[in-house]
N, C-alpha and C positions, 0 to 999 in steps of 0.2 A: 254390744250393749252400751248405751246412751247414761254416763251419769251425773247424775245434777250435783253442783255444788253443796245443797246441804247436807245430800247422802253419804259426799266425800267429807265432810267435816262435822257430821254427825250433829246436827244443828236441829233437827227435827222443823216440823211446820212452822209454821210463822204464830208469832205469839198472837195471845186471844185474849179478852177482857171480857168480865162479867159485864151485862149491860146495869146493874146494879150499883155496878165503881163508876159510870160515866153521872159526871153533873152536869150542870145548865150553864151555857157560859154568860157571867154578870158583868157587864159593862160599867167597867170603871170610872169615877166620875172627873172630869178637870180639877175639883180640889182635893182630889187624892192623890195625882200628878197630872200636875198645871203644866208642864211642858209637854205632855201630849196635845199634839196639834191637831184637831181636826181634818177629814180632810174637807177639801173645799168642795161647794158644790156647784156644780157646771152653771154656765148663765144661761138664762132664756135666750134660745137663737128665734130672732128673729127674722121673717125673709120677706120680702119685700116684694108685692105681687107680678107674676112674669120680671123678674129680675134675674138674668141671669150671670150676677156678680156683681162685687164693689167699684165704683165710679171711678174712673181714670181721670177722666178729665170733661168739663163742658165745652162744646163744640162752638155750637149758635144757638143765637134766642131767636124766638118767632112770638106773633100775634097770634090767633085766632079767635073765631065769636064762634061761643058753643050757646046755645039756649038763649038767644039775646046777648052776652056778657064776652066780651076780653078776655083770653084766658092766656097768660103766657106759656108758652113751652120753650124748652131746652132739649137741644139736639145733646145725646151722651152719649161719650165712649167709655163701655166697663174693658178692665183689667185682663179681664180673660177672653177679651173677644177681640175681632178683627173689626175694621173699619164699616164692613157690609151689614154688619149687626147692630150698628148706631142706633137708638130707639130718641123720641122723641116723648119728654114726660113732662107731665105738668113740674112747676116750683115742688109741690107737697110731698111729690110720687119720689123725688133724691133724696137717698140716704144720704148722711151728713150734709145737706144742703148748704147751709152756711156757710160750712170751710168750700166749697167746690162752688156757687155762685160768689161769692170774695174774690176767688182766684180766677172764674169767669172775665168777672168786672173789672180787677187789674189787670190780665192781657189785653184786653177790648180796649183800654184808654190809648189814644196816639201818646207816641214817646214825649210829646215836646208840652202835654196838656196841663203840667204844674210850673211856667214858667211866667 
């Protein structure tokens, strides 16, 4: 015969509550303790269409006329891809654009072009 630990230590079932004793739980407010922090709430993820991850690096710039118009593109390599997955995307279409066409623009100058 099989016996349970309560049996041996005569513990009987597991305690029970009136559903009568159970209250509502009230959430506390900051000025009744201000050091309770919040937690934070996640940010909007944003994704960026057919992207498939953050920008590594720009490659090369190109022309092209879409509709009549000059459109520049940017050869790019993201972070999580290999070289064969380079996508070519308009200016608008790069995440942090700015920081990554900057650093574009500084490789591209010849070494000897502020002298």
């Amino acid at each position: 015969m099989i016996t349970m630990p309560n049996e041996e230590l005569n513990l009987g079932p597991h305690p029970v509550l009136s559903v009568s004793l159970v209250k509502p739980y009230l959430q506390i407010g900051e000025e009744i303790l201000p050091s309770r922090k919040k937690n934070p709430t996640p940010a909007d993820i944003v994704e960026v269409e057919d992207s498939p991850g953050l920008v590594k690096k720009i490659i090369k710039a190109r022309k092209i006329r879409l509709n009549g118009k000059d459109q520049g593109q940017y050869l790019v390599r993201f972070k999580t891809q290999t070289a064969d997955k380079d996508k070519w995307l308009a200016e608008d279409a790069i995440p942090d654009r700015n920081l990554h066409l900057r650093r574009f623009s500084d490789s591209s100058r010849p070494e000897n072009s502020h002298q």
